[in-house]
VEXKOL-711053 format. One record per residue: residue number from 1; residue in three letters; x, y, z of N, C-alpha, C in turn. Coordinates in Angstrom, 2 decimals, m for minus. Example, Ala and Ser with C-alpha at 12.3 -4.5 7.8 and 13.67 -1.06 7.14 Angstrom:
BEGIN
+-----+--------+---------+---------+---------+---------+---------+---------+---------+---------+---------+
: num : residu :     nc1 :     nc2 :     nc3 :    cac1 :    cac2 :    cac3 :     cc1 :     cc2 :     cc3 :
+-----+--------+---------+---------+---------+---------+---------+---------+---------+---------+---------+
:   1 :    ALA :   13.19 :   m5.69 :    7.80 :   12.30 :   m4.50 :    7.80 :   13.20 :   m3.30 :    7.80 :
:   2 :    SER :   12.85 :   m2.25 :    7.08 :   13.67 :   m1.06 :    7.14 :   12.90 :    0.03 :    7.87 :
+-----+--------+---------+---------+---------+---------+---------+---------+---------+---------+---------+
***
This chain:
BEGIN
+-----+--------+---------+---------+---------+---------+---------+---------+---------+---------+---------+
: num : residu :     nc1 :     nc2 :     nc3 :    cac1 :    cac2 :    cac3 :     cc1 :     cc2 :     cc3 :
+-----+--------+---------+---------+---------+---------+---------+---------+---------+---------+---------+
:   1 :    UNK :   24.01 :    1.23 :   12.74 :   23.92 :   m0.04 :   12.11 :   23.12 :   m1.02 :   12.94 :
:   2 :    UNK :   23.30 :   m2.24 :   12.92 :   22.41 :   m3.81 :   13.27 :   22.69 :   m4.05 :   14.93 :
:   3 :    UNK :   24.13 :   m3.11 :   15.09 :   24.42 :   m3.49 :   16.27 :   24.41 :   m2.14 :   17.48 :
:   4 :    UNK :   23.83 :   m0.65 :   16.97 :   23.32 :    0.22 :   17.44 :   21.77 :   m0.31 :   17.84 :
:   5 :    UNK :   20.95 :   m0.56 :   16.97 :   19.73 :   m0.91 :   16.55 :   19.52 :   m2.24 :   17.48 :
:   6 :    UNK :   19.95 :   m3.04 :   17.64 :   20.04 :   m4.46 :   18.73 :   20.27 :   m3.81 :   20.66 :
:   7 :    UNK :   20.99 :   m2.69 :   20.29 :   21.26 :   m2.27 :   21.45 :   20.42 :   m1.47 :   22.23 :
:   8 :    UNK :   19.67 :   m0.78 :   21.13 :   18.48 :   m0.18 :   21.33 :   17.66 :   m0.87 :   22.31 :
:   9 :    UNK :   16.91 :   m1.61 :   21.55 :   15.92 :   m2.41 :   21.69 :   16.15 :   m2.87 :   22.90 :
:  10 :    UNK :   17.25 :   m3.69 :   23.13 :   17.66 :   m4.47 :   24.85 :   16.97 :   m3.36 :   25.59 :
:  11 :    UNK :   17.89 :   m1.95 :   25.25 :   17.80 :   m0.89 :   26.01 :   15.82 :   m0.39 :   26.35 :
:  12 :    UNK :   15.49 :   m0.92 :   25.48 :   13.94 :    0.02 :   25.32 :   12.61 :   m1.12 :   25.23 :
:  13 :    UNK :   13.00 :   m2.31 :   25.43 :   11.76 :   m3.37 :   25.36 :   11.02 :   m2.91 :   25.63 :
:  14 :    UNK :   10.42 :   m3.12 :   26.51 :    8.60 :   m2.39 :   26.18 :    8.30 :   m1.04 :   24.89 :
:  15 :    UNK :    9.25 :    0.02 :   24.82 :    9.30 :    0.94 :   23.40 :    8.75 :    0.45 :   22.49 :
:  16 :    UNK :   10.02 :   m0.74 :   22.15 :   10.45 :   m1.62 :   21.08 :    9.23 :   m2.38 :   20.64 :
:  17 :    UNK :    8.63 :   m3.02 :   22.10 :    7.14 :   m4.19 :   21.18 :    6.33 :   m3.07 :   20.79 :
:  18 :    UNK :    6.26 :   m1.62 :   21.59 :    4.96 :   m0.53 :   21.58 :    5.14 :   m0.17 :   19.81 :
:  19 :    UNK :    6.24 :   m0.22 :   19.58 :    6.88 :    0.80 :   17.94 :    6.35 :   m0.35 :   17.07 :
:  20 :    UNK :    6.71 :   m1.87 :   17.49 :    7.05 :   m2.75 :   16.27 :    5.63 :   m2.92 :   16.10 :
:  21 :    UNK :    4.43 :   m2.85 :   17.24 :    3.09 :   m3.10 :   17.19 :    2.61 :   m2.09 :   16.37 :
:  22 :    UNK :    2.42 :   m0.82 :   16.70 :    2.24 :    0.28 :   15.55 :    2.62 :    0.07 :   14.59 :
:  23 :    UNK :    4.09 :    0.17 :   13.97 :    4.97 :   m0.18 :   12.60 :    3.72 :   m1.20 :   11.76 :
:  24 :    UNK :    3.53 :   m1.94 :   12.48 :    2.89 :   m3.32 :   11.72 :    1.36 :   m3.01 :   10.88 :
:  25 :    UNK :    1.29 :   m2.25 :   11.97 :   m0.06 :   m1.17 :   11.29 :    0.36 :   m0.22 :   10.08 :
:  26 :    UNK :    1.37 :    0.84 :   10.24 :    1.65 :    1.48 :    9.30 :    2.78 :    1.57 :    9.30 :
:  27 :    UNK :    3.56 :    1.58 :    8.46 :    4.98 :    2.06 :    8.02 :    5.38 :    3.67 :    8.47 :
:  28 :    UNK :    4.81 :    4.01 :    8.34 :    4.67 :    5.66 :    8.55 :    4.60 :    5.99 :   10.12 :
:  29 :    UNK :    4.49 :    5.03 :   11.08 :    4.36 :    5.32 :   12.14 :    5.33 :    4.97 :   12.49 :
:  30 :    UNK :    6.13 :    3.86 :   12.12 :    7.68 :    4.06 :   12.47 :    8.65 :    5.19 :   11.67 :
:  31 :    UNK :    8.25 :    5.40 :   10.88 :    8.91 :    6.81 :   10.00 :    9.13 :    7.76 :   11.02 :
:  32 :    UNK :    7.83 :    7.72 :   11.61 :    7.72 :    9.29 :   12.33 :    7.96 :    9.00 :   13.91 :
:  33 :    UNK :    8.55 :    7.54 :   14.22 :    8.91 :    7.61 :   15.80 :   10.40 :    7.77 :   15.63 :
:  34 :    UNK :   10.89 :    7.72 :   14.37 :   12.72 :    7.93 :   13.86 :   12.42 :    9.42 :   14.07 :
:  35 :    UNK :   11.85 :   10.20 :   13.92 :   12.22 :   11.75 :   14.01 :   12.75 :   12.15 :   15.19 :
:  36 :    UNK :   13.32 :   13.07 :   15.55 :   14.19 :   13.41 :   16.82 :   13.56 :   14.09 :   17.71 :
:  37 :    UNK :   12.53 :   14.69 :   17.30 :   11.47 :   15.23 :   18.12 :   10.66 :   14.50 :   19.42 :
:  38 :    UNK :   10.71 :   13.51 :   19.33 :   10.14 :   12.13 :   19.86 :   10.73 :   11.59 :   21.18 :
:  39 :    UNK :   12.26 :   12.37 :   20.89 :   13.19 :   11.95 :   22.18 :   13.58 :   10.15 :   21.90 :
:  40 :    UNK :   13.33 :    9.41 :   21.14 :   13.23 :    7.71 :   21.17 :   14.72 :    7.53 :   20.84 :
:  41 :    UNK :   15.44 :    8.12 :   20.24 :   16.77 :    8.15 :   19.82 :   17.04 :    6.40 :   19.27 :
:  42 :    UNK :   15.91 :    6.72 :   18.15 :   15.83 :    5.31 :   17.30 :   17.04 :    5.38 :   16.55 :
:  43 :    UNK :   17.93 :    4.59 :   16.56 :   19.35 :    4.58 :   15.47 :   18.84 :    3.80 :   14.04 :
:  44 :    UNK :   17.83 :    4.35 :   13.50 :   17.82 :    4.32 :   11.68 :   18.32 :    5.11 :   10.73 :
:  45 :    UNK :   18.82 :    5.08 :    9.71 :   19.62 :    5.42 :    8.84 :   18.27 :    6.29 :    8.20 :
:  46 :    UNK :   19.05 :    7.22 :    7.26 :   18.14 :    8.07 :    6.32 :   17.65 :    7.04 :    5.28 :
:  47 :    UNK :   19.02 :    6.00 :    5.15 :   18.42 :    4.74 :    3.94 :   17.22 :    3.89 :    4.36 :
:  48 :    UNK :   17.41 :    3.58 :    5.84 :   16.26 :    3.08 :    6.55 :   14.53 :    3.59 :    6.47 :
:  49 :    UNK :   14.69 :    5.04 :    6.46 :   13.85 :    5.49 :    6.29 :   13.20 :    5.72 :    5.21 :
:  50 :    UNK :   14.11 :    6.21 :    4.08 :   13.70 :    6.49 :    2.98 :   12.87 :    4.88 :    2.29 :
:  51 :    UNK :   13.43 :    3.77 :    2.75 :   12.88 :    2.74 :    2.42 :   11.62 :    2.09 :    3.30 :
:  52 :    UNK :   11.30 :    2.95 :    3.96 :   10.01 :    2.88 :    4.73 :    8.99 :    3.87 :    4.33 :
:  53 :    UNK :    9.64 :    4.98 :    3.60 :    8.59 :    5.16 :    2.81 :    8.38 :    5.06 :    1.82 :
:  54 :    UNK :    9.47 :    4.36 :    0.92 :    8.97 :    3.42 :   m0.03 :    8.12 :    2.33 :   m0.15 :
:  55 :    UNK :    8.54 :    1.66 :    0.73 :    7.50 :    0.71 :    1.59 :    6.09 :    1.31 :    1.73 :
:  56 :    UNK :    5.91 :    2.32 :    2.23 :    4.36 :    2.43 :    2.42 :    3.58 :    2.89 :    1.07 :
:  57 :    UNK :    4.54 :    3.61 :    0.14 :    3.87 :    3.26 :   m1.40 :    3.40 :    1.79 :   m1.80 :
:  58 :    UNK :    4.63 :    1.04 :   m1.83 :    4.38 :   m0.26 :   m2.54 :    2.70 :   m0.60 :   m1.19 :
:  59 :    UNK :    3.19 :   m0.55 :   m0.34 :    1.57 :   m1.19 :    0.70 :    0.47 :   m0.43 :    0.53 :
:  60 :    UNK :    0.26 :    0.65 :    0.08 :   m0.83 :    1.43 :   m0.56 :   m1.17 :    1.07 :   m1.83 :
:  61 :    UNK :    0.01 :    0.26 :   m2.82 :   m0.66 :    0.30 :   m3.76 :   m1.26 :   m1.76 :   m3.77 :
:  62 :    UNK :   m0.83 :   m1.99 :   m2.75 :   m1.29 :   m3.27 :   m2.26 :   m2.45 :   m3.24 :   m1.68 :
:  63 :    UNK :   m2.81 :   m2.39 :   m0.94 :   m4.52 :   m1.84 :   m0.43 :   m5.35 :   m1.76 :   m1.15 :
:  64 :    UNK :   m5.09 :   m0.92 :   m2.30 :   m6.42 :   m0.03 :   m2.97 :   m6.15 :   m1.01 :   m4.03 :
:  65 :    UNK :   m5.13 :   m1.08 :   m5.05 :   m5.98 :   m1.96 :   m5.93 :   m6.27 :   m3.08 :   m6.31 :
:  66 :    UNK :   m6.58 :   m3.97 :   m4.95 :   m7.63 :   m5.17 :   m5.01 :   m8.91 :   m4.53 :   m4.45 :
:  67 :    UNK :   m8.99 :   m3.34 :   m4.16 :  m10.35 :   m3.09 :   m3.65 :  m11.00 :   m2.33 :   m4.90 :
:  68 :    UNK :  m10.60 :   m1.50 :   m5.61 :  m10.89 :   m1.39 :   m6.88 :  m11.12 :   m2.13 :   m7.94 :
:  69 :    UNK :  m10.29 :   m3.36 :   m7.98 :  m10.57 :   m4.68 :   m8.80 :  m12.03 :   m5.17 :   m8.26 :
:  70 :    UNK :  m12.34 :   m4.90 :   m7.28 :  m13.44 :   m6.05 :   m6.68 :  m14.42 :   m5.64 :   m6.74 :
:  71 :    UNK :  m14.72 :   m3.74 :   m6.97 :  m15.88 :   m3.08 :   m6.86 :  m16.31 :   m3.52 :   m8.77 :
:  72 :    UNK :  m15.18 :   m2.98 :   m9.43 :  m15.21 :   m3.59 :  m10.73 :  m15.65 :   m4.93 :  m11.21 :
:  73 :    UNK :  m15.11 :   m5.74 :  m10.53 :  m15.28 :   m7.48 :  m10.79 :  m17.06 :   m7.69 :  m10.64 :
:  74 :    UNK :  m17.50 :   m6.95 :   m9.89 :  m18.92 :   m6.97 :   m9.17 :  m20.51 :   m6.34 :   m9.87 :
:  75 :    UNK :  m19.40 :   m5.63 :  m11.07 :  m19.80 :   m4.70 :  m11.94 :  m19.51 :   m5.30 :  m13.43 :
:  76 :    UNK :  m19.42 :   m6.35 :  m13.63 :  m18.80 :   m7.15 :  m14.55 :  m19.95 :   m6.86 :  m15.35 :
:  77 :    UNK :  m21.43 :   m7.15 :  m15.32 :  m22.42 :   m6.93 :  m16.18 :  m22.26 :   m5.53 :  m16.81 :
:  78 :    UNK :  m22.19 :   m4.75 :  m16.56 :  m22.58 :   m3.15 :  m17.16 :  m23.25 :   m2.81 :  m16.29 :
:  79 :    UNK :  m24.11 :   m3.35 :  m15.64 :  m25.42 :   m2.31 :  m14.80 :  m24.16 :   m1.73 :  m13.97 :
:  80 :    UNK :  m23.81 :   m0.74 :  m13.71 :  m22.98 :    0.19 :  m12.73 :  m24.42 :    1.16 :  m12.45 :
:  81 :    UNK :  m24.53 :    1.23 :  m10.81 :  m25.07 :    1.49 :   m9.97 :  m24.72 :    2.68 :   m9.69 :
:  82 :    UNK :  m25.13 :    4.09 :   m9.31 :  m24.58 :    5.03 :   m8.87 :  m23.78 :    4.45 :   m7.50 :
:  83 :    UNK :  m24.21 :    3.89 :   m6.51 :  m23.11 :    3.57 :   m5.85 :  m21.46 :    2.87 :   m6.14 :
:  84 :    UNK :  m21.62 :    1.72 :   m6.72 :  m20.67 :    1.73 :   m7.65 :  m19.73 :    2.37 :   m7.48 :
:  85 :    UNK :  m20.34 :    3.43 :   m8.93 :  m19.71 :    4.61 :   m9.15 :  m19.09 :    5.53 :   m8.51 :
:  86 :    UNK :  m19.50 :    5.79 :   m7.39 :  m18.91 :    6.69 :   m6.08 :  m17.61 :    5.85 :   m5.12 :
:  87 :    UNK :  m18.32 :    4.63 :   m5.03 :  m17.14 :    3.68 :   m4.63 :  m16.24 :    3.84 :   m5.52 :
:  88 :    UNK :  m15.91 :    3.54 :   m6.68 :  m14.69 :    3.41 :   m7.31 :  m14.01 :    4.49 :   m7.22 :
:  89 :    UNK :  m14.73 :    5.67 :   m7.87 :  m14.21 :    7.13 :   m8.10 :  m13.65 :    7.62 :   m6.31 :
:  90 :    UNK :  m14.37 :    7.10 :   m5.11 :  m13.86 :    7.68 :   m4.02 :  m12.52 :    6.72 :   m4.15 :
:  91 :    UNK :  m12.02 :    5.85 :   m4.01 :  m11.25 :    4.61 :   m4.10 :  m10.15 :    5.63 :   m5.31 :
:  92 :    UNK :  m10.27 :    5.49 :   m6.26 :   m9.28 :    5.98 :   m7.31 :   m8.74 :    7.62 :   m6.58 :
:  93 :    UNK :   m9.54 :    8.35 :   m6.31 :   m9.28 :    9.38 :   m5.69 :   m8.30 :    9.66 :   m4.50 :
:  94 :    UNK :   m8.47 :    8.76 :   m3.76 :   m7.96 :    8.21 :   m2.28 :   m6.76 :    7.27 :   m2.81 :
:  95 :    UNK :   m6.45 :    6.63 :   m3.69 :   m5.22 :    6.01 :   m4.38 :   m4.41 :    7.13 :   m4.70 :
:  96 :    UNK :   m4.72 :    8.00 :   m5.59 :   m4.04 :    8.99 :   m6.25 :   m3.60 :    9.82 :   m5.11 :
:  97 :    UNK :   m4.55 :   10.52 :   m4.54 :   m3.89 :   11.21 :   m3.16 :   m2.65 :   10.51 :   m2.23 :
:  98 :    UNK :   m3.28 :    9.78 :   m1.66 :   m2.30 :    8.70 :   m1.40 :   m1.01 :    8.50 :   m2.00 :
:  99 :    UNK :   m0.67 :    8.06 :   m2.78 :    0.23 :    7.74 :   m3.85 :    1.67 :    9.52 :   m4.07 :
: 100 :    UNK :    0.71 :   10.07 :   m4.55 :    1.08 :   11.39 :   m4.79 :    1.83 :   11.84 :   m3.10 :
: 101 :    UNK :    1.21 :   11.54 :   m2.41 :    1.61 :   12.67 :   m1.21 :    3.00 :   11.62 :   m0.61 :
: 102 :    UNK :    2.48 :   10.24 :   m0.48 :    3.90 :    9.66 :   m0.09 :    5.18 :    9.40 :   m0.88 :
: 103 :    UNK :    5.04 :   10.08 :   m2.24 :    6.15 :   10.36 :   m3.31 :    6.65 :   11.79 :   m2.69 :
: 104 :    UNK :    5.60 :   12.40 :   m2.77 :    5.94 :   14.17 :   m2.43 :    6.78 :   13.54 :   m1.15 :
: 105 :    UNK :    6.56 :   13.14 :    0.07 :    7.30 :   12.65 :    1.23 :    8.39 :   12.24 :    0.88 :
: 106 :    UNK :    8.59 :   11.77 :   m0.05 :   10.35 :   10.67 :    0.11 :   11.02 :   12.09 :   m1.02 :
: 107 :    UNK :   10.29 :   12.55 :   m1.47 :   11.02 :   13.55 :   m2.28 :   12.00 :   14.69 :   m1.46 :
: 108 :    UNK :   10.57 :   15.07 :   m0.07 :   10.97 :   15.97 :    0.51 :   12.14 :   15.54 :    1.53 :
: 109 :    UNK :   11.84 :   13.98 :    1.75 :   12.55 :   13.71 :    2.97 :   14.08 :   13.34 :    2.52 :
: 110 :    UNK :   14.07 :   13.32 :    1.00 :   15.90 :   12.70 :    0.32 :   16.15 :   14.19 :    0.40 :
: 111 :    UNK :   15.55 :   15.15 :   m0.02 :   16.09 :   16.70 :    0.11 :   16.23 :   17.55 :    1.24 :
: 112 :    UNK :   15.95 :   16.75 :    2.37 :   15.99 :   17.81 :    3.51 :   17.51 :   17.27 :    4.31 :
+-----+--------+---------+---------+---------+---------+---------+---------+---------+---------+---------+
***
């Protein structure tokens, strides 16, 4: 709980700013400093986790589609450019992957 997790931290300051600095970057990088492999003996819950990688869905889908809106918005005339075109389609591609694999993750990680 809040008061494992508080105790931690006292215990591990410098860890603690090194994790929360990464974390801030990706969600997924604190996902994967909770694994036990790591030796960090981070006290997060499976709920903790599982909502961190929920979290990095909802922030993926906060990434890509304003950047897809904007290649579009830019394209407002019709003239679509073969570049463009590669932009969006790499962008939609890289969403879907994305998207898909960190579902497949929380799928695998509520079943294991």
């Amino acid at each position: 709980g809040d008061r494992a997790y508080k105790r931690w931290i006292e215990q591990n300051e410098v860890l603690s700013v090194v994790i929360t600095f990464l974390s801030s970057i990706s969600t997924e990088l604190l996902a994967l400093a909770s694994i036990g492999c790591w030796r960090l003996n981070l006290p997060l819950s499976i709920l903790d986790i599982y909502q961190l990688r929920t979290l990095g869905i909802i922030t993926s889908v906060l990434e890509d589609i304003p950047q897809m809106v904007i290649v579009i918005m830019t394209q407002g005339s019709g003239n679509w450019s073969i570049i463009a075109i590669v932009t969006l389609a790499t962008s939609v591609v890289s969403f879907v992957f994305t998207v898909i694999f960190r579902l497949q993750s929380c799928i695998l990680w509520l079943n294991a």
